[in-house]
N, C-alpha and C positions, 0 to 999 in steps of 0.2 A: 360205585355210584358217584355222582360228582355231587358238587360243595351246594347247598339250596344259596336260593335269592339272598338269604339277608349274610348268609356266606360271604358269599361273592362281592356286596357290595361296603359290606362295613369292615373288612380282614385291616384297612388303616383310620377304621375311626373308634376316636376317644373310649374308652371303657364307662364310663357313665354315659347310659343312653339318653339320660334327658340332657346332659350337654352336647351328644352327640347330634340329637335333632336341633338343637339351636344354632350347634356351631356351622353345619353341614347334613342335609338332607342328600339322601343319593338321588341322585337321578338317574331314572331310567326312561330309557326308551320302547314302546312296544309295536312292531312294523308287522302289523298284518291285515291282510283286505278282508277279512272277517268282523261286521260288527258288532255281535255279542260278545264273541271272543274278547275283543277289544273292549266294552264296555266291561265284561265281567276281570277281566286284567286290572286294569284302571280301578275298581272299586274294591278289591282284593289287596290289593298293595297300598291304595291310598289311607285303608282303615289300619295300616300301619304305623301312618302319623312320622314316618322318618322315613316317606319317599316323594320325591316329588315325582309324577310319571306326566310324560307327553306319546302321545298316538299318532301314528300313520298309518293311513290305509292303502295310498302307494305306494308303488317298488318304485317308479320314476324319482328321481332326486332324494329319495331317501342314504345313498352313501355321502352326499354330498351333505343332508342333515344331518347327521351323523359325523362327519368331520368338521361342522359350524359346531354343533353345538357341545361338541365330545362331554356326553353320558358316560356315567359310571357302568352302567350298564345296557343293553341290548339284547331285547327280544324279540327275534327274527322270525318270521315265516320261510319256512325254503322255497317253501312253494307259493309265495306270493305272485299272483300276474302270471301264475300258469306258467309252463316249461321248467324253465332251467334260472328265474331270475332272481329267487332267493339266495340259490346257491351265488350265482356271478355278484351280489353284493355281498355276501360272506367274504369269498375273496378277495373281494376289494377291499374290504377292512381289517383281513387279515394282511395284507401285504402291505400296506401302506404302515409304518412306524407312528404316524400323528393318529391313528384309530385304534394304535392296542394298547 
C-alpha cells in the first residue's frame, strides 16, 4: 500500500510539527471537476492546519498550474474532462524534470 498524504508531503519537514507549520505548510494541489469531491478534500486536509490546499476543476491549464506553481503535492482526477485527460496530464508531469 503506498505512503498516506501527510507521508508524502512532510518525509523533509522539520520533526516538531508546530515549527513545521510555521516554517512551511505543504501545499497541495486537488485537480478534479467534481465539486463535493473537491469541497470535501479542501476541508479534510485544511483541518489539518499544516496544508495549504488550492482546487481546480479543469483539466485545461491545469499541467501548466502545476509547473507555475510547483506543489508538494497533487491530486489528480484521471478522469477529469472525460476520456483519456487525466491520464495525458499525469504524463506530463511525469516527464517533465521541473514537475517531479
Amino acid at each position: 500500500m503506498g505512503a498516506s498524504i501527510a507521508e508524502v508531503v512532510e518525509r523533509d519537514a522539520p520533526s516538531d510539527a508546530q515549527d513545521a507549520h510555521h516554517a512551511h505548510s505543504a501545499r497541495i494541489v486537488v485537480i478534479n471537476d467534481d465539486r463535493p469531491f473537491l469541497d470535501l478534500m479542501e476541508e479534510l486536509l485544511q483541518e489539518q492546519e499544516r496544508y495549504d490546499v488550492e482546487t481546480r476543476r479543469e483539466w485545461d491549464g491545469a499541467y501548466e498550474y502545476v509547473k507555475e506553481h510547483r506543489p508538494d503535492l497533487v491530486i489528480l482526477d484521471i478522469r477529469i474532462g472525460g476520456e483519456e485527460r487525466g491520464w495525458q496530464i499525469l504524463q506530463m508531469l511525469t516527464l517533465d524534470p521541473e514537475t517531479l
